[in-house]
C-alpha positions in Angstrom: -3.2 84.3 40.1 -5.4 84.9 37.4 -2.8 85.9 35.4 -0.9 82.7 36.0 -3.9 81.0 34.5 -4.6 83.0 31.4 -0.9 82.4 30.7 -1.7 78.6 30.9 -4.8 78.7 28.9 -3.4 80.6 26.0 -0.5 78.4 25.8 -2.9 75.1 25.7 -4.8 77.4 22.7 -1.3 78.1 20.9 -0.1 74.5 21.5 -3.7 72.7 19.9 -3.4 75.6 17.4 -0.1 74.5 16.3 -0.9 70.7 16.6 -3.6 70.2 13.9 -2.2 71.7 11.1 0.2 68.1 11.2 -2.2 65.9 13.0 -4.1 66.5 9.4 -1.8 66.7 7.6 -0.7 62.7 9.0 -4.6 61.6 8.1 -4.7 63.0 4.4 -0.9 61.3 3.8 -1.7 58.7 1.1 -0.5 55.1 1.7 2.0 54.4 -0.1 0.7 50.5 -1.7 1.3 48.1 -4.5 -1.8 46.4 -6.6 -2.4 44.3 -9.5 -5.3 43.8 -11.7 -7.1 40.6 -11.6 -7.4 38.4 -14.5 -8.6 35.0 -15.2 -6.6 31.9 -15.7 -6.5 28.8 -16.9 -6.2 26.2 -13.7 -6.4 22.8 -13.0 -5.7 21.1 -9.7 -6.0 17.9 -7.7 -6.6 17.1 -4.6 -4.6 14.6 -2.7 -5.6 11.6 -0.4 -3.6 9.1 1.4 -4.3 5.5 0.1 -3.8 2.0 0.4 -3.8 -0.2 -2.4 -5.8 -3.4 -2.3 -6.2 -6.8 -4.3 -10.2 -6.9 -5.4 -10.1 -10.4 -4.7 -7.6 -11.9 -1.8 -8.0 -15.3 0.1 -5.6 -17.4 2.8 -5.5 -21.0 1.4 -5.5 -23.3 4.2 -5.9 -27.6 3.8 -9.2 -29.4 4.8 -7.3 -32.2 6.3 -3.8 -32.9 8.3 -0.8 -34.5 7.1 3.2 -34.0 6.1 3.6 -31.7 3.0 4.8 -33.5 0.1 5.0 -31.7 -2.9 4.7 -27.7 -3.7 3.9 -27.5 -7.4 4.0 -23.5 -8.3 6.8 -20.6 -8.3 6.3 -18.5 -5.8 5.5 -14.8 -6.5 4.0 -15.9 -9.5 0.8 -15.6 -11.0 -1.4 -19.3 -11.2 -4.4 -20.0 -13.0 -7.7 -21.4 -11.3 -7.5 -24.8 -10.5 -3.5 -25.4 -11.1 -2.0 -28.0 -8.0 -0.2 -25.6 -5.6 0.4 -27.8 -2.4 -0.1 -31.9 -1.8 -0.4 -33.2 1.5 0.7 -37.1 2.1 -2.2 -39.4 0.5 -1.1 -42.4 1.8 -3.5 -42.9 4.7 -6.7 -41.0 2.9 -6.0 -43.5 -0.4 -6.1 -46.2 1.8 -9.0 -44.8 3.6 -10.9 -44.3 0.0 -10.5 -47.9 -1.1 -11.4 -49.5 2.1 -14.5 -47.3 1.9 -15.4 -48.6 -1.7 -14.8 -51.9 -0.9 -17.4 -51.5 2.0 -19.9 -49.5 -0.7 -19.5 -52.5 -3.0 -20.2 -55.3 -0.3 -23.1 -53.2 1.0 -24.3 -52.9 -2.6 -24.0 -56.6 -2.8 -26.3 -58.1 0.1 -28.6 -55.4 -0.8 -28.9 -56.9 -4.3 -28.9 -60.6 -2.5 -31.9 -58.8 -0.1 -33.5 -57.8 -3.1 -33.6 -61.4 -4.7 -34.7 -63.1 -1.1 -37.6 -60.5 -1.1 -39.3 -60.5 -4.2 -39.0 -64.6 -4.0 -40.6 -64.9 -0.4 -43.5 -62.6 -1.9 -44.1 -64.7 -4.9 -44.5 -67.6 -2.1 -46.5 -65.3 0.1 -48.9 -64.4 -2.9 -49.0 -68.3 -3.2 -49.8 -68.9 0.2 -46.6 -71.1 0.1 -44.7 -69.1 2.9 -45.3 -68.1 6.3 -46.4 -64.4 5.8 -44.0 -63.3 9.2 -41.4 -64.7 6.2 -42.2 -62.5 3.5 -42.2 -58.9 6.5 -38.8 -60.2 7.9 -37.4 -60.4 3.9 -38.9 -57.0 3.1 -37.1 -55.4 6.2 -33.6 -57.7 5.8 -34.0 -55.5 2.5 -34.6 -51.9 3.7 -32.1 -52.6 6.3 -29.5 -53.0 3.3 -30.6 -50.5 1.5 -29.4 -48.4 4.3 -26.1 -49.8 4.6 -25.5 -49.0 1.2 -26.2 -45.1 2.2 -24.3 -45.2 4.9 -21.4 -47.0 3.0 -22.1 -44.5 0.2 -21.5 -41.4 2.5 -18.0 -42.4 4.2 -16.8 -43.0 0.4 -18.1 -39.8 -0.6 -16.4 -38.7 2.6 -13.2 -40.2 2.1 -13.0 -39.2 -1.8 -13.7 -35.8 -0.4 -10.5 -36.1 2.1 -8.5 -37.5 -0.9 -9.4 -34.7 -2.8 -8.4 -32.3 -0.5 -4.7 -33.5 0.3 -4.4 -31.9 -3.2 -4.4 -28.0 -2.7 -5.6 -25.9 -5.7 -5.5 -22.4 -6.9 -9.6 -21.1 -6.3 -9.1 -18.4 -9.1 -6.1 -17.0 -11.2 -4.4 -14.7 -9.5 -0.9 -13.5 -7.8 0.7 -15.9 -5.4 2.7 -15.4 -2.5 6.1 -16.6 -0.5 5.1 -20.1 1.0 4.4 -20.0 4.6 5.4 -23.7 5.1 8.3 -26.4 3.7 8.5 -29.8 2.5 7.9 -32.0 5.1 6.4 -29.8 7.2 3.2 -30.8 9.4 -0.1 -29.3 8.3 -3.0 -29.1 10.4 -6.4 -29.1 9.2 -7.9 -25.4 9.0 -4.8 -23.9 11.3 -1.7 -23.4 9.4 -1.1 -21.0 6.3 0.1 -22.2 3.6 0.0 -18.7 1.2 -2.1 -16.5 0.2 -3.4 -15.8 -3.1 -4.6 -12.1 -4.7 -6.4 -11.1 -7.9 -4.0 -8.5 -9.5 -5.3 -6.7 -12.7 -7.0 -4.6 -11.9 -6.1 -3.5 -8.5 -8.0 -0.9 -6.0 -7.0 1.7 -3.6 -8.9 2.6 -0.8 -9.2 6.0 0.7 -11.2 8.6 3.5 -13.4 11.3 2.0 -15.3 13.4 4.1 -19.5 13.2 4.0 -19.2 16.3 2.5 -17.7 15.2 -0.8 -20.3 12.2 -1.5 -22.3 13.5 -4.1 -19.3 14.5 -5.8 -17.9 11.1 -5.6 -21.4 9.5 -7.0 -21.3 12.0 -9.8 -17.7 10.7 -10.6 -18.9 6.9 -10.3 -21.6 7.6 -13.1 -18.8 9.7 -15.1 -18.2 7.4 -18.6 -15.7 9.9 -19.9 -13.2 10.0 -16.2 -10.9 7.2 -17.8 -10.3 9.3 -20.8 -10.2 12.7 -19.7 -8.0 11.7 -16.6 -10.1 12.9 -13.8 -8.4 10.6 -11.1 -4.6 9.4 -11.1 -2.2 7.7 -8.7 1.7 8.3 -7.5 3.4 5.4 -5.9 5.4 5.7 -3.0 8.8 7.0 -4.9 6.7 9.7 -6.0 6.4 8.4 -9.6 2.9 8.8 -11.5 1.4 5.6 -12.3 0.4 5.3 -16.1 -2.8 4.3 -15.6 -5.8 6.6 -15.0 -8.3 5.4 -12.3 -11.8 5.3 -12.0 -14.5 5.3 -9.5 -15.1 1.7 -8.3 -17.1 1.2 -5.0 -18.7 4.3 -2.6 -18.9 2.4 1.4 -22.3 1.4 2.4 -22.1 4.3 5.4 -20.4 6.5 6.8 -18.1 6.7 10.0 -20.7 8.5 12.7 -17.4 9.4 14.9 -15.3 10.6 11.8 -17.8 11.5 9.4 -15.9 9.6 6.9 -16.3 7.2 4.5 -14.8 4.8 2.3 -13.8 5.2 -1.3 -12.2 2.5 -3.9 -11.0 3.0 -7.2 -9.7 1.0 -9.2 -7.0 0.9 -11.8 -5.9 -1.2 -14.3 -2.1 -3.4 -13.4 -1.3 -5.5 -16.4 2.1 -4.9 -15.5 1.9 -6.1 -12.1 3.1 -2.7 -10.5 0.6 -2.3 -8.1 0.6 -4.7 -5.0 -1.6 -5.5 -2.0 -1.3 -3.2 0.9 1.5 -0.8 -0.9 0.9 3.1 0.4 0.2 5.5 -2.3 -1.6 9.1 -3.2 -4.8 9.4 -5.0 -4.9 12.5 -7.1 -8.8 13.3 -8.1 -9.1 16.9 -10.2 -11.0 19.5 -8.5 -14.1 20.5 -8.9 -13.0 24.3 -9.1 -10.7 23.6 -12.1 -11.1 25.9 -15.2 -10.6 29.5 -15.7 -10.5 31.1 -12.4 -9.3 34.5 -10.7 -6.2 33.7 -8.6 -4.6 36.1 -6.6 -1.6 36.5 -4.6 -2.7 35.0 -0.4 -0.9 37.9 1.0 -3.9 40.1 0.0 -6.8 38.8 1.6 -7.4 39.8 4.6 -9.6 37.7 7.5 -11.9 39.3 10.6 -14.0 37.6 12.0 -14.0 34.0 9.9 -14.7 36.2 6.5 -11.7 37.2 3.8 -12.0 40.4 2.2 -9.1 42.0 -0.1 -8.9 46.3 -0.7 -9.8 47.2 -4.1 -8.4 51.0 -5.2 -11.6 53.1 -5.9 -11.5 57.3 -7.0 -7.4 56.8 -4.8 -9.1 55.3 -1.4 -9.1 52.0 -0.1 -12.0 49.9 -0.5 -12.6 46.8 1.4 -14.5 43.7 -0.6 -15.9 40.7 1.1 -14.6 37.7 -1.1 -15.1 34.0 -0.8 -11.7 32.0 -1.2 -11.2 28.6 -2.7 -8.6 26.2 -3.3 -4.8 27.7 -2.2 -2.1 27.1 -5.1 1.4 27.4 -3.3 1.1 30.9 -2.3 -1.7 32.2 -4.5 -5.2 31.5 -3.9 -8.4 31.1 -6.2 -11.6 33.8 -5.7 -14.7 31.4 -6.1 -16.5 35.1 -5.7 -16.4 38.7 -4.6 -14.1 39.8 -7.5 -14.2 40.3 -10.7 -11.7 40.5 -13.8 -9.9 43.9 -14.3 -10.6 45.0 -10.6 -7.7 46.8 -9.2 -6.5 45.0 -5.7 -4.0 45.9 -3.4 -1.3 43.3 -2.6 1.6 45.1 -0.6 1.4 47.8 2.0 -2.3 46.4 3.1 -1.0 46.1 7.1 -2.4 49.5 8.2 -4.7 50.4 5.8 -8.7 51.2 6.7 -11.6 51.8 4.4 -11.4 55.0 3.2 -7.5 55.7 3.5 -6.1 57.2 0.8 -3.8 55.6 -1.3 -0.5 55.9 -3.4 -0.7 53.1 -6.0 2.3 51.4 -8.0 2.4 48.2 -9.6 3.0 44.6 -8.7 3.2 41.7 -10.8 0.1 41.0 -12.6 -2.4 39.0 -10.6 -4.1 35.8 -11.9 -1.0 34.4 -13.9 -0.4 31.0 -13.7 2.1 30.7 -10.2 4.1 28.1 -11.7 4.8 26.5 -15.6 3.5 23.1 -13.7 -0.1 22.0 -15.5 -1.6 21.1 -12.4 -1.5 21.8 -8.9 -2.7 20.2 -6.3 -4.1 20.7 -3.0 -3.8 17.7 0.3 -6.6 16.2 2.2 
């Protein structure tokens, strides 16, 4: 028996002997990888934010009084200064209603002049004890009872003039007309029904979201006096064609959204040629803030644990792992705000079963830090 167990126990030796020998052999195998050195690069990039574009100034017109459309006295679509006739409503019945009131104002005016006579003569005779003086108090108030007739008869002409007036519809500022909402002939009704609406057009705003976060940077580019010039914020319109015009920072919302953390943003941009229009969808592009010379570096080598990135550096043939902090991504490169410097050596390909420490069998990869694409700018969505 004990034999039988020696046997056993010599083999186990002979077969842990015989084992280690390849099992270190497998640990001191280099890795077989692929890096690149980093290098900085010129970048500049945008971010992108859905948008809506608005008229700064936009109002319904509506009429002050009722009646049967008679006359519409403008082109519609077209652009109408302040104070040009757009709609007339029937006058008939509000002429008539002005001239009766005048006539009214003009009689009222007239036995208050006639009251004015009868009392200054009853107070000569009153001064001349030649009159009754309950005479001379019922002429005085025969007077101040005419003198209010004349302000009452005064107010329904200022009333009716005021309804006259207003059976003429004008334009309240220059600015883009729509498609009328009514006809000839059509009924209007006092303060109800649309007649069209009218929008300032040059310049024109857009409104997006930003996130709390990005305030200050926003109030940094509202006090910018160089962003129209060097082209800070631009615009493509919904067929994906750039707008000519740069933007600028126009108006930061009062507040912010307490259930979004958002807030408001306008900027505005300049429409001579009448491109823009209220309520069209489009992109606002604003540059980043990271833009400049930057280390980019292929995405594929940064690594994450834990909610930190780190990439493998090559140091004396081992892999080193470097905590990094990433910033914007560039189609499938990726800026290094810090961690790395230029002329480090990083690994790119073969990083899947590496550990600190391995050793390595280096070749080269494309150079990292190149531009990813001939484009000028790239941009990044929010």
């Amino acid at each position: 028996m004990n034999k039988f167990f020696n046997l056993i126990a010599a083999a186990s030796i002979l077969a842990i002997s015989c084992g280690k020998p390849e099992q270190q052999g497998q640990q001191q195998r280099a890795v077989p990888v692929k890096t690149v050195k980093t290098t900085k690069s010129p970048t500049v990039f945008f971010d992108k934010y859905p948008g809506t574009v608005v008229a700064l100034q936009k109002v319904d017109i509506n009429s002050e009084v009722s009646g049967y459309l008679r006359d519409i006295s403008f082109s519609e679509g077209s652009i109408v200064k302040k104070g040009q006739k757009l709609y007339t409503i029937d006058q008939s019945k509000y002429l008539s209603a002005r001239n009766q009131a005048k006539a009214n104002f003009m009689s009222a005016q007239a036995t208050m002049q006639q009251a004015q006579k009868d009392a200054d003569r009853y107070e000569a005779l009153g001064e001349q004890d030649a009159i009754a003086k309950q005479q001379v108090d019922r002429s005085l108030t025969d007077l101040e009872n005419a003198k209010q007739q004349v302000a009452a008869a005064k107010a329904a002409l200022e009333t009716a003039q005021t309804n006259l007036n207003y059976s003429t519809i004008e334009a309240p500022f220059t600015g883009m007309i729509g498609i009328s909402q009514v006809r000839l002939g059509a009924f209007v009704s006092a303060g109800q029904t649309l007649l069209n609406t009218i929008s300032s057009y040059d310049p024109m705003g857009v409104d997006f979201e930003i996130n709390e976060t990005e305030i200050r940077r926003y109030l940094d580019l509202e006090k910018s006096e160089t962003i129209l010039k060097d082209s800070v914020i631009f615009l493509t319109l919904p067929d994906n064609s750039k707008y000519k015009y740069p933007g600028k920072v126009s108006i930061i919302d009062r507040g912010v959204n307490s259930q979004t953390g958002t807030t408001t943003i306008r900027i505005s941009f300049a429409n001579p040629d009448q491109v823009l229009r209220d309520g069209m969808s489009a992109v606002v592009h604003v540059k980043n803030q990271s833009s400049g010379n930057n280390i980019i570096i292929p995405h594929k080598a940064v690594v994450e644990q834990m909610g930190e990135y780190f990439v493998y550096t090559v140091e004396e043939g081992k892999a080193k792992q470097i905590k990094i902090q990433t910033g914007k991504t560039i189609g499938s490169d990726i800026v290094i705000n810090d961690g790395l410097k230029e002329g480090q050596e990083i690994i790119v390909e073969g990083i899947q079963s590496l550990r600190q420490g391995m050793p390595v069998q280096t070749g080269n990869a494309q150079q990292a830090g190149k531009a990813p694409s001939q484009k000028p700018a790239k941009e990044t969505a929010k």
